[in-house]
C-alpha positions as a Python dict, from the first residue, in 0.01 Angstrom:
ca = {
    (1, 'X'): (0, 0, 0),
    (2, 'X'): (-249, 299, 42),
    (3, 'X'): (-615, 242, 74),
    (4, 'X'): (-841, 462, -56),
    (5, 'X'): (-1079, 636, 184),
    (6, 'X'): (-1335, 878, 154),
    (7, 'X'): (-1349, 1165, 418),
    (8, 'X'): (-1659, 925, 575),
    (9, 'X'): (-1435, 644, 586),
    (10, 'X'): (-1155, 856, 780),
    (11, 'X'): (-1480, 992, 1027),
    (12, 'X'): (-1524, 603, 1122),
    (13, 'X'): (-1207, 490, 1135),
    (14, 'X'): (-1130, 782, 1403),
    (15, 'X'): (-1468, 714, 1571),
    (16, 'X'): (-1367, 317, 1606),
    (17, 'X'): (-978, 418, 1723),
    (18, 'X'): (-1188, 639, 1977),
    (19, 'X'): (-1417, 394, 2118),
    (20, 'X'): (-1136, 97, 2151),
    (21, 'X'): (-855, 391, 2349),
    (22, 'X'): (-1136, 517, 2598),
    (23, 'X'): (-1358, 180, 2609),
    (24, 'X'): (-1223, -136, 2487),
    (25, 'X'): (-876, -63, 2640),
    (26, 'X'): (-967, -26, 3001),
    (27, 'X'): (-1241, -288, 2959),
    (28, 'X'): (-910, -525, 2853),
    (29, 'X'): (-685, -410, 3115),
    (30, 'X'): (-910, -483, 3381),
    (31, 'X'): (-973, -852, 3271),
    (32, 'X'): (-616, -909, 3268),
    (33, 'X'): (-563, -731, 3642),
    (34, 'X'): (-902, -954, 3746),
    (35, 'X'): (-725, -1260, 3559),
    (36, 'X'): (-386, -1225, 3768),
    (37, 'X'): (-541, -1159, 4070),
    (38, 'X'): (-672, -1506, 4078),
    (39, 'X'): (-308, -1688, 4121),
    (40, 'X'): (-116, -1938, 3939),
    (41, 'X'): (-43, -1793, 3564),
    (42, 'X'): (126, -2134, 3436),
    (43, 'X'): (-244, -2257, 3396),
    (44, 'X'): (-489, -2012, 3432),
    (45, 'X'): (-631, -1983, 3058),
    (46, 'X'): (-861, -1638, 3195),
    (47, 'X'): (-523, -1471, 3206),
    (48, 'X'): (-433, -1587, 2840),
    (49, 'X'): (-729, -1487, 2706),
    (50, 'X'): (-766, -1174, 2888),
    (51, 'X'): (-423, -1068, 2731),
    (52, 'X'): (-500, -1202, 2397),
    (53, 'X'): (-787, -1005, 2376),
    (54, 'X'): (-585, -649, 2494),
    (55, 'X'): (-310, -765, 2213),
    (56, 'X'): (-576, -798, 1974),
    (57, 'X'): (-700, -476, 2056),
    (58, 'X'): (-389, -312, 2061),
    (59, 'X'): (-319, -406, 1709),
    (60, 'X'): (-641, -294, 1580),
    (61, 'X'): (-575, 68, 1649),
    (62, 'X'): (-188, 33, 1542),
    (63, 'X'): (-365, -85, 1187),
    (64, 'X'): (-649, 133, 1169),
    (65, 'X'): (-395, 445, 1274),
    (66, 'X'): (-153, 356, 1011),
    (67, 'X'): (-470, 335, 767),
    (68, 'X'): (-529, 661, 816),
    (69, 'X'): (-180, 786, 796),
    (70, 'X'): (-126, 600, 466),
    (71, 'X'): (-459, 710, 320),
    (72, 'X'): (-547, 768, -15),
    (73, 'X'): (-786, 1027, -3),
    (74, 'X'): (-1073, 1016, -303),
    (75, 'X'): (-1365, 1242, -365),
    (76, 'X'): (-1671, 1121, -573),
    (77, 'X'): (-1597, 1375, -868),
    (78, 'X'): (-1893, 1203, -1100),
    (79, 'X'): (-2159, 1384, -1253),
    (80, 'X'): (-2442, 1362, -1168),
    (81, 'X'): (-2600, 1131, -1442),
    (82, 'X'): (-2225, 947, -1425),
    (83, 'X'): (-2163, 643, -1193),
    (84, 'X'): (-1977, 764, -858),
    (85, 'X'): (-1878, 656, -517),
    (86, 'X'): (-2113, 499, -288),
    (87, 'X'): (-2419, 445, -615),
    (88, 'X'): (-2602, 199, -647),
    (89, 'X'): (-2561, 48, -1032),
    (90, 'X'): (-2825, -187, -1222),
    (91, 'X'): (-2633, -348, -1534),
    (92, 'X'): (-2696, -604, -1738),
    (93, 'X'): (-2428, -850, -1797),
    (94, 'X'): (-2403, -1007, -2114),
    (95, 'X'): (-2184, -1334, -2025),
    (96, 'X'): (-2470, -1434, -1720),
    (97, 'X'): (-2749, -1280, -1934),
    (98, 'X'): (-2890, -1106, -1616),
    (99, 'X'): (-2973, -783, -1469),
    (100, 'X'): (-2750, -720, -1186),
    (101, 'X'): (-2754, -488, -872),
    (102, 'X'): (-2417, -343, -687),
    (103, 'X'): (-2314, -64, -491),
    (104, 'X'): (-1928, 128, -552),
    (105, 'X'): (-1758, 166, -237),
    (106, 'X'): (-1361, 203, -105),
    (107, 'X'): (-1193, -93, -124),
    (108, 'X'): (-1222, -150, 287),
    (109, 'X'): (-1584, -118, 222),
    (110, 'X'): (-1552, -400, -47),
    (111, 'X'): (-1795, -700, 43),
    (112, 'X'): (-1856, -887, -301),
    (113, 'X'): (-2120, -1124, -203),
    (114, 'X'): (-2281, -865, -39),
    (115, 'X'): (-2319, -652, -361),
    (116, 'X'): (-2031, -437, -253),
    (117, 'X'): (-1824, -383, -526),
    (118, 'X'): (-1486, -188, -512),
    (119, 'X'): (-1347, 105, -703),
    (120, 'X'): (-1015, -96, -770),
    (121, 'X'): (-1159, -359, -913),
    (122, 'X'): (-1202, -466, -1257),
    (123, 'X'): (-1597, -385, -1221),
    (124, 'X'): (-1617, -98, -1037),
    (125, 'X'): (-1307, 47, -1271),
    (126, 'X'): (-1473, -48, -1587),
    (127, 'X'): (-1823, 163, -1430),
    (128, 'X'): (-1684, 442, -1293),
    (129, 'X'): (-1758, 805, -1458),
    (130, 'X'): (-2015, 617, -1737),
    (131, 'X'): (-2363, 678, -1796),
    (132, 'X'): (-2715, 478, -1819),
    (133, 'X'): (-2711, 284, -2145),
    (134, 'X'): (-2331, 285, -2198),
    (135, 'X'): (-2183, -42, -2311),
    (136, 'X'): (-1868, -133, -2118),
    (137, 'X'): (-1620, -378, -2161),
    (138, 'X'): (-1521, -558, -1801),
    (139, 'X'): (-1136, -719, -1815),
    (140, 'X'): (-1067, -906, -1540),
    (141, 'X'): (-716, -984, -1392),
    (142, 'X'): (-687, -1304, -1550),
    (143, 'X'): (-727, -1168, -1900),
    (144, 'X'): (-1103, -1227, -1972),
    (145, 'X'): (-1371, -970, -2036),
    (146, 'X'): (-1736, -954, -2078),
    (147, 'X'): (-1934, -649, -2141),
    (148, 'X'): (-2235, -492, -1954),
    (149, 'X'): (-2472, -210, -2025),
    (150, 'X'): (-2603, 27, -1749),
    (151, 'X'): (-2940, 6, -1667),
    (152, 'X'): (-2989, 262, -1428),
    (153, 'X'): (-2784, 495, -1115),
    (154, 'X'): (-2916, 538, -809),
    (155, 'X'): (-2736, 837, -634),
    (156, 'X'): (-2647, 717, -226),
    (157, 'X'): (-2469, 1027, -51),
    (158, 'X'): (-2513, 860, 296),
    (159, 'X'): (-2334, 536, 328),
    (160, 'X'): (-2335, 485, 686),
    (161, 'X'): (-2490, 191, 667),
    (162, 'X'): (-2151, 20, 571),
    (163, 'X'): (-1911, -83, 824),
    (164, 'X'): (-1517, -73, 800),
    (165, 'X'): (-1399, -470, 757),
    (166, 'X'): (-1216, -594, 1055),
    (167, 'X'): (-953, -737, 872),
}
């Protein structure tokens, strides 16, 4: 599967892969040595953790280097009265009857109950590219739809405020 990233997404990713090689690494390698170096293995749970915590890092940067090789590389081509990557979107939606606040972001980015809504899913699809006022119809995976109407776009160009998920 390839995520899609925007070129600030790659910039973190790289800047995280970074920091882990020339910090995290030789922090880890050095609590295993100091976790050896005090004798038995067979029962020294310093040692286990110590290399749990290298593995663990390890993988991180195997993932978040294949992320970036497998990248899907978008570009917020909106207008600029059109909803786009990284906005900020008041709608109101007709099935809860209330106004509602969310932000579009890449689907790593995606933290729903944090008003972080993805561009692959059903909502951030259905808003994409429209304009304040617009009507839209929302289908959701499971077959049901409701509609909302854009209140208002708030154009965010900086979204470094956001941090990649772990996971």
């Amino acid at each position: 599967m390839y995520d899609n990233l925007t070129e600030s997404d790659i910039e973190k990713i790289k800047k995280e892969i970074e920091h882990r090689k020339l910090v995290v690494r030789p922090e880890a390698i050095e609590a295993v040595k100091e976790a050896r170096a005090q004798g038995d293995l067979s029962e020294n749970f310093e040692y286990y953790a110590a290399k749990r915590e290298k593995n663990m890092n390890e993988s991180r940067i195997r993932y978040l280097e294949n992320m970036i090789k497998t990248a899907n590389i978008v570009e917020n081509d909106a207008a600029d009265d059109e909803v786009g990557m990284n906005n900020t979107v008041t709608f109101f939606n007709e099935r809860t009857e209330k106004d509602m606040t969310i932000r579009i972001v890449t689907t790593i980015r995606a933290k729903p109950f944090k008003g972080l809504i993805s561009i692959d899913s059903p909502l951030g699809k259905a808003l994409l590219h429209h304009k304040v006022g617009e009507r839209l119809l929302v289908t959701l995976d499971n077959g049901e739809s409701y509609y909302v109407v854009i209140r208002s776009i708030e154009k965010t160009e900086d979204d470094s405020d956001d941090a990649i998920s772990q996971y």
